[in-house]
C-alpha positions in Angstrom: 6.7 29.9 16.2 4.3 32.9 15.6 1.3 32.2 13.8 0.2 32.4 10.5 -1.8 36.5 10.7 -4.8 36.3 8.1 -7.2 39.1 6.7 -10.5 37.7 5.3 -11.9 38.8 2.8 -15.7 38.4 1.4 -18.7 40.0 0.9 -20.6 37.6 2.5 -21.2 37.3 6.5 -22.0 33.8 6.6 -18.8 32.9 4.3 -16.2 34.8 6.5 -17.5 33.4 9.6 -17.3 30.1 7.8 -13.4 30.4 6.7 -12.7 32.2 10.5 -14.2 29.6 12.0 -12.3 27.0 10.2 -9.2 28.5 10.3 -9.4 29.3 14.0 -9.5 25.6 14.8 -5.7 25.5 13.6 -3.7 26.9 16.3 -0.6 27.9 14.1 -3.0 29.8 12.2 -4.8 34.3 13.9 -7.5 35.5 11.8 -6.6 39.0 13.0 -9.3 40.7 10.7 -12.5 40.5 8.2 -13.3 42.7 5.1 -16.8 43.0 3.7 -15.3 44.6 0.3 -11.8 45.5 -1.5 -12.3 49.1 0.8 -12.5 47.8 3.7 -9.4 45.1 2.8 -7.1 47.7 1.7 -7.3 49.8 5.0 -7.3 46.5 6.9 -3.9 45.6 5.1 -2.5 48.6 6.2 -3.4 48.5 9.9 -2.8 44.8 10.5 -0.4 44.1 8.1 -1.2 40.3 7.8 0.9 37.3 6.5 -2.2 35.9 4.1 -5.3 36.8 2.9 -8.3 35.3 1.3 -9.6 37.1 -1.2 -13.5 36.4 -2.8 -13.1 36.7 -6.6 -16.9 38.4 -6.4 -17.4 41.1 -4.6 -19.4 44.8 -4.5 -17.2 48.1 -5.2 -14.0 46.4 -6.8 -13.9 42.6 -8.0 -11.2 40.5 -6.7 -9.2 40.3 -9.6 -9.0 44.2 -9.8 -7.8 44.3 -6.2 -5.5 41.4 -6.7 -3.5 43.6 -9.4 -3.7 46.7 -7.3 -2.4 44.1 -4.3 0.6 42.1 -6.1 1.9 45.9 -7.5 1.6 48.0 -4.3 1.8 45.6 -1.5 2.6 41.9 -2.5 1.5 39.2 -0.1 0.6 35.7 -0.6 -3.4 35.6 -1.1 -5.3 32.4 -1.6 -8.6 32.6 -4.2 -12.2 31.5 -2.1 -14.1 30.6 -5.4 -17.8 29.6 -6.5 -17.9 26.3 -8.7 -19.1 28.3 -11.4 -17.7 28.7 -14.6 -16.9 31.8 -14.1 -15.7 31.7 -11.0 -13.4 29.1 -12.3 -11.9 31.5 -15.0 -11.8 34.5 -12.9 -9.3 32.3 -10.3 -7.2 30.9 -13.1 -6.9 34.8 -14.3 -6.1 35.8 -10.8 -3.3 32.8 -10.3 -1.3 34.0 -13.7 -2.4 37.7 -11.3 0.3 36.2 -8.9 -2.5 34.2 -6.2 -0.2 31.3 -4.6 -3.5 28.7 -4.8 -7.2 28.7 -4.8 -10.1 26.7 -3.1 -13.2 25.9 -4.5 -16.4 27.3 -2.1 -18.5 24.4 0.0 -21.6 23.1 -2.0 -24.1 20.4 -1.7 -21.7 18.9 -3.9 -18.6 19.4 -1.9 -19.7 19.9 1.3 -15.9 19.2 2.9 -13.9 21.7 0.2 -12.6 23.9 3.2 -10.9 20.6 4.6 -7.5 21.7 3.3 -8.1 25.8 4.2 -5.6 25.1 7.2 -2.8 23.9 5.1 -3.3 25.9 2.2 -2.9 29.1 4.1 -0.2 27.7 6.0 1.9 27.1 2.6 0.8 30.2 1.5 2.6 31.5 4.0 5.7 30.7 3.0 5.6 31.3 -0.7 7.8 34.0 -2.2 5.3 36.8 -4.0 5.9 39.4 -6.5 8.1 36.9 -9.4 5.4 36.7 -11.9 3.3 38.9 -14.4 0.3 38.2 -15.9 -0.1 37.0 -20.0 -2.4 38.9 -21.4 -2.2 37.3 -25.0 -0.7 34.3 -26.6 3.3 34.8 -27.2 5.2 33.6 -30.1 7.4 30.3 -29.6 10.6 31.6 -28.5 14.0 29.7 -27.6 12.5 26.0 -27.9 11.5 26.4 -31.6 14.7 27.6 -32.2 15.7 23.7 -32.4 13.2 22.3 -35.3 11.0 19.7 -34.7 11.7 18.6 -31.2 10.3 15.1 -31.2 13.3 12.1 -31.7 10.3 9.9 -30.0 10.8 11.6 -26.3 7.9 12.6 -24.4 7.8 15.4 -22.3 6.7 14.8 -18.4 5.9 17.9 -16.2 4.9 18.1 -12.5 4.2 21.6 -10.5 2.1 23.0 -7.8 2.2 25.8 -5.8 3.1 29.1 -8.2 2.5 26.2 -10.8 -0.4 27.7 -13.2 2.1 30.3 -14.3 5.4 28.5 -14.7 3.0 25.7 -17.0 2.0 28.8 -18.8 4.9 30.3 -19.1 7.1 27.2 -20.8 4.2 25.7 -23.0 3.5 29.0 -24.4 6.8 29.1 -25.6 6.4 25.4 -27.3 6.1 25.3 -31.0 3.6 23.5 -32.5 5.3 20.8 -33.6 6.4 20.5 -29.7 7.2 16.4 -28.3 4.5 15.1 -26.7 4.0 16.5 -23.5 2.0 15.1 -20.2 1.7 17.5 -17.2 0.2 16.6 -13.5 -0.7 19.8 -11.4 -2.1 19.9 -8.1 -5.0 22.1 -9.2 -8.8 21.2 -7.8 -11.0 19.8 -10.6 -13.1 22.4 -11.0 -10.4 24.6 -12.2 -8.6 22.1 -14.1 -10.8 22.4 -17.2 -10.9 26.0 -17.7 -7.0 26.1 -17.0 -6.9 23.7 -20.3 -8.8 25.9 -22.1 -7.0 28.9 -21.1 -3.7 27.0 -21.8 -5.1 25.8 -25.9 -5.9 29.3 -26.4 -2.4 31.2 -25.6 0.1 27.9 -26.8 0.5 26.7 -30.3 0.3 23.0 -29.5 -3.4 21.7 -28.9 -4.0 21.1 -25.2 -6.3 18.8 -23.8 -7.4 17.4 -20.7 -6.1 13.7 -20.3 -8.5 11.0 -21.4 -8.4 7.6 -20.1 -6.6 5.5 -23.6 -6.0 8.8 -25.6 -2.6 8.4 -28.0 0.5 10.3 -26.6 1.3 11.8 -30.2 3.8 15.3 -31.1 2.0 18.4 -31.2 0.2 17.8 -28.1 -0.1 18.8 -24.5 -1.9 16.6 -21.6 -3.3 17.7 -18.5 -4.0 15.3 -15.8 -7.7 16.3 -15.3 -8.4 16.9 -11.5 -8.5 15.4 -7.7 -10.0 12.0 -8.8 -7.8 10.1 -11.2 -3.7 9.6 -11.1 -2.7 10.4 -15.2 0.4 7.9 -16.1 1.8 6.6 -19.4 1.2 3.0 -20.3 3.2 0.8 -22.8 2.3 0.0 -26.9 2.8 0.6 -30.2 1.8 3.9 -29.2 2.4 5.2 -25.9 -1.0 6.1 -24.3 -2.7 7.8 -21.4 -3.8 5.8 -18.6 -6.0 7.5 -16.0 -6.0 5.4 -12.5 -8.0 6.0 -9.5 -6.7 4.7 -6.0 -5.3 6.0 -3.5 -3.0 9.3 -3.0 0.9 9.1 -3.8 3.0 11.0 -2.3 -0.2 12.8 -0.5 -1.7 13.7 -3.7 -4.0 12.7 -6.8 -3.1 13.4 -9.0 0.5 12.9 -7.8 3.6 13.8 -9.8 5.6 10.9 -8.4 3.0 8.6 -10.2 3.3 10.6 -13.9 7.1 10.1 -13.5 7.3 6.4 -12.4 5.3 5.9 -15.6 7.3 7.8 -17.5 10.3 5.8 -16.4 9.4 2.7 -16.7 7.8 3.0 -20.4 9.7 5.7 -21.8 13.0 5.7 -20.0 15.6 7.3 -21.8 13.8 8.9 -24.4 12.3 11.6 -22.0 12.6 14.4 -20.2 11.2 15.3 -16.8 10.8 18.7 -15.7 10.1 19.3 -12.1 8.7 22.7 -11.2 7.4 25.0 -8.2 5.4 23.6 -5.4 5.4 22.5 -1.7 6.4 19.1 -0.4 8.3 16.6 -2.1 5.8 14.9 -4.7 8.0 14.0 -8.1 11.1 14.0 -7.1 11.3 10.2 -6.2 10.0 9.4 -9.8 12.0 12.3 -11.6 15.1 10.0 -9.6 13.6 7.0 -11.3 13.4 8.6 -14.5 17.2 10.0 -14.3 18.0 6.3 -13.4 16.8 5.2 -17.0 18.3 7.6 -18.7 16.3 10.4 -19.0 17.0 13.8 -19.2 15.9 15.8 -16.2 15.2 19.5 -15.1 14.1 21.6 -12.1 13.4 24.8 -11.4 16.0 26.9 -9.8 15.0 28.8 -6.1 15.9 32.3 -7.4 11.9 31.8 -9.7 10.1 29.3 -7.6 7.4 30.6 -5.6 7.9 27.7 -3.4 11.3 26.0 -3.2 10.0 22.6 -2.0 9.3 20.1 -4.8 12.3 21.1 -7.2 14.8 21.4 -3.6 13.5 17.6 -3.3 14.5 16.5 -6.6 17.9 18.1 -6.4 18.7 16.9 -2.9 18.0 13.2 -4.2 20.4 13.6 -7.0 17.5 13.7 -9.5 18.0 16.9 -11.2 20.2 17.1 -14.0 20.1 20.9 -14.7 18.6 23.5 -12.5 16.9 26.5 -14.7 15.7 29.6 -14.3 11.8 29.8 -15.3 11.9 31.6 -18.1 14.8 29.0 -19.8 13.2 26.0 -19.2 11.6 25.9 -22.7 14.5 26.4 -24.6 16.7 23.3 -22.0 13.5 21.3 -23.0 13.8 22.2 -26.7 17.7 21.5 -26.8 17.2 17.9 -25.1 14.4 16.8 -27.2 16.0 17.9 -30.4 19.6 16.8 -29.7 21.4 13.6 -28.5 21.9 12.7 -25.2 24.4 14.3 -23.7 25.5 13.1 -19.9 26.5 15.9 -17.3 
């Protein structure tokens, strides 16, 4: 198997020798070139022609984002953020993942000295992501198909999982909720620092309020929760009214938060009166709990390949037998609003 090519790409010395020399250690993974500045990147793309690149979201002549959009419209390849931990480092990656970046990673710091652990395997998924499907929101949209149904609440809750190509297809359906939307809890593989600033981003442009999960907070209609980070699993725990429960522990399914863990939840307290939608990402995480859920009763979804930047999770799901209906992207919403606002129909 040929390796991985990778151009690198950062205005500082000291940080491309530290993502070259981390990425060299992997040998599936040829860093077969280093840019100083968007410049130097573009003529480096043409001449080497590489599989991934890292891309700074700071840097002199042209900011990243600014390149990204000149990248994913000319010459789309899969490019992975290298962010600060600052706030607006973390809003300048969210912007550049709705850009059409497959995944960021968060800078080393005296506070996360190990954050270039996962480099290896991040690049090596980017790798195989499909680029060029998506297009950036620039300002809230109007509720479209799903508030075509009324109130959409019958008591179901809502449970969504994504990750790879995940910040967009979450933007993309919520923004078309209506305000009155069922409750709603989403797990995202997203690092923590980013997590926050994708909620706010998400509260601004949808009409339901969003917020970032709190340990005990009521699961009520008109709201939207995001499993906040790296550190804490976000399930659904039994009651009068249904409530958040944030867990730490171990991984599940090689992640925290893990998908699998939001759905289990969801099965066992909610059962039939839910629906699970399961949406781009690598690996297989959700689609044993979207299984459990179907085997409650609940009514299940998954993205279809044709709009998946990566093909894993929801291929998972569908080869278990969890997946009700497969969807396009951009009808999800509306399959959501139909299920929550109708009686259960079997397929």
């Amino acid at each position: 198997m040929k390796p991985v090519r990778v151009l690198i790409v950062d205005d500082s010395a000291s940080m491309r020798a530290l993502i070259a020399h981390k990425l060299s250690s992997d040998p599936s993974i040829q860093v077969v070139g280093q840019a100083a500045d968007p410049l130097q990147a573009r003529e480096a793309i043409k001449a080497l022609n590489p599989d991934v690149m890292t891309l700074d979201v700071e840097m002199p002549k042209m900011n990243g984002l600014e390149f990204l959009e000149k990248v994913m419209r000319l010459r789309p390849l899969p490019v992975l953020m290298v962010s600060s931990l600052t706030e607006r480092g973390a809003t300048a990656t969210i912007n550049a993942m709705e850009i059409g970046a497959i995944d960021c990673i968060a800078k080393p710091s005296s506070e996360n000295p190990d954050a270039f652990d996962d480099l290896p395997a991040k690049v090596r998924m980017a790798s195989q992501a499909r680029v060029g499907l998506r297009a950036p929101h620039s300002a809230a949209r109007p509720a479209t198909a799903a508030a075509t149904h009324g109130p959409a609440l019958n008591g179901r809750i809502v449970a969504m999982g994504a990750s790879t190509g995940g910040v967009e297809a979450v933007l993309s359906i919520l923004s078309a909720f209506p305000r009155n939307c069922p409750p709603t809890v989403v797990t995202l593989h997203l690092p923590t620092p980013f997590t926050k600033t994708f909620v706010q981003r998400l509260d601004r442009l949808c009409q339901p309020e969003v917020r970032e999960a709190t340990d005990g907070a009521p699961i009520v209609p008109g709201r939207i929760y995001i499993a906040p980070g790296t550190y804490t699993h976000l399930e659904i725990g039994r009651g009068d009214t249904p409530r958040c429960l944030l867990r730490t522990g171990d991984p599940v399914s090689g992640h925290r938060p893990s998908v699998d863990a939001l759905f289990l939840s969801v099965a066992k307290t909610a059962g039939a009166n839910s629906v699970g939608v399961i949406l781009t990402g690598m690996g297989a995480d959700g689609a044993k709990g979207l299984l459990e859920m179907r085997k409650a009763g609940a009514r299940t979804i998954g993205q279809d390949e044709a709009t998946c930047v990566v093909y894993g999770m929801p291929k998972s799901a569908f080869q278990l037998g969890a997946v009700e209906r497969q969807s396009p992207l951009g009808r999800i919403a509306a399959d959501i609003g139909e299920m929550t606002s109708s009686a259960r129909a079997r397929v």
